[in-house]
N, C-alpha and C positions, 0 to 999 in steps of 0.2 A: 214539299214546300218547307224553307226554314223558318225556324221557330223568331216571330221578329217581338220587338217591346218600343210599347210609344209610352212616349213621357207628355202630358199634358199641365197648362199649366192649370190650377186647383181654381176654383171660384165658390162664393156663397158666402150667407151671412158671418160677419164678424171674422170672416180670415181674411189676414194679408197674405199671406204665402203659403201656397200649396202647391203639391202636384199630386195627379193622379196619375198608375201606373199599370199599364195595360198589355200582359200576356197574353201575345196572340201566336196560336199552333203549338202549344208549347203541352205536353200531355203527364199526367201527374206523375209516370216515373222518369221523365227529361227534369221537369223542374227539381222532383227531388234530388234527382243526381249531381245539380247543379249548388245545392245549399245544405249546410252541416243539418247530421242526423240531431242535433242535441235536442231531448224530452223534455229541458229547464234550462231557462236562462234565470239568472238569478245577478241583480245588481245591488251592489256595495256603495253607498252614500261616498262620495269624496272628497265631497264640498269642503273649502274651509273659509273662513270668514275672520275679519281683522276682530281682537278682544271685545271691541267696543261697538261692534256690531248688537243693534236692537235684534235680532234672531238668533239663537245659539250655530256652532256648527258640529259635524257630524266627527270631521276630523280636524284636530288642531295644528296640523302639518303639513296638509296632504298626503300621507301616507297613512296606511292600515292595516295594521294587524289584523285587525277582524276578516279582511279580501285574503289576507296571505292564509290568515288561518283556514279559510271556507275551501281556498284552491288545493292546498297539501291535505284538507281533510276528503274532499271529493275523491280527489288521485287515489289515496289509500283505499277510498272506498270502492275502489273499478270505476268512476261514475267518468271519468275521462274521452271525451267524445259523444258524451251522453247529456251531460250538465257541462253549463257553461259559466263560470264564475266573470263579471265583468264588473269593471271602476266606471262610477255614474259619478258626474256632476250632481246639482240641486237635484233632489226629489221633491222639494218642497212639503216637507211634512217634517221640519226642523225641529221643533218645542217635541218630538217623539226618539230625536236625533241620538242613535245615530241608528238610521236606517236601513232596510234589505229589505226587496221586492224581488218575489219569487212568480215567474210567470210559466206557462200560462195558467196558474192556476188566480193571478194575480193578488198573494197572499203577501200582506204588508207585516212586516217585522219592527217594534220598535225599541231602543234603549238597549241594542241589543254589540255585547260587548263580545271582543274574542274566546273566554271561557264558554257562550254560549254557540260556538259555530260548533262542535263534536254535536248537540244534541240537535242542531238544526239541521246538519247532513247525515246523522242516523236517522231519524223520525219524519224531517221533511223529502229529503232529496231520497232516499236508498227504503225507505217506507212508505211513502205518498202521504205522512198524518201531518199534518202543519201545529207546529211549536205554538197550544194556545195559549200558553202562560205570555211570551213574547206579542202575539200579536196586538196591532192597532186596532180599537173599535172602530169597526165602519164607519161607527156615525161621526171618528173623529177626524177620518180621511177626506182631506179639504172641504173641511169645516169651517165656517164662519166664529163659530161659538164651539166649542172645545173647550173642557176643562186642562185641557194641558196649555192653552195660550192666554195671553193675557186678558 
């Protein structure tokens, strides 16, 4: 039988839009074969926002040093195929800006500039130890009250 995929559309409280996504026949060395091996994905804040924006932004250009530095840092590390460096829109955890969310381990990074990418892909990415000095308090990951917002 071939491996087939239904696309539903999503329902239940408080969504507009969703779908659920349903592999049927599909046996767990088909599906892997089918989607990149990477261990980490890891996304790069890209947001940028006019000056006079009430929320600070991550970058003031759209562009980053910090993604270029994380991508040339992984490569040298072997980590190519393995970790995935990608450019995110809003993260929404701005006032922490500028951000990096490392999955799956779902470790949030904040304030975190390109001199600090070498010690985030030695220690996070090529160690598994996540960068505490860098990270965000939980308790301040969409938070209502955070001492970092107003």
């Amino acid at each position: 039988m071939n491996p087939t995929m239904q696309i539903h559309p999503g329902h239940g409280p408080g969504r507009t839009v969703g779908f659920t996504l349903e592999l049927h026949n599909f046996n767990r060395s088909q599906r892997r074969s089918h989607l990149p091996p990477f261990e980490r994905h890891v996304f790069v804040c890209h947001n940028v926002r006019p000056a006079d924006a009430p929320r600070p932004s991550c970058t003031s250009d759209g562009k980053s040093d910090l993604h270029t530095r994380l991508s040339q840092l992984s490569k040298e590390a072997g980590l190519a195929g393995r970790v995935r460096i990608n450019k995110s829109g809003c993260l929404d955890q701005c006032e922490h800006g500028p951000n990096v969310v490392v999955y799956p381990e779902a470790v949030w990074y904040g304030g975190v500039r390109p001199e600090d990418a070498e010690e985030i892909v030695r220690e996070h990415l090529v160690r598994g130890r996540p960068v505490e000095r860098l990270r965000i308090a939980d308790a301040c990951l969409n938070a209502r009250n955070c001492p970092h917002k107003d």
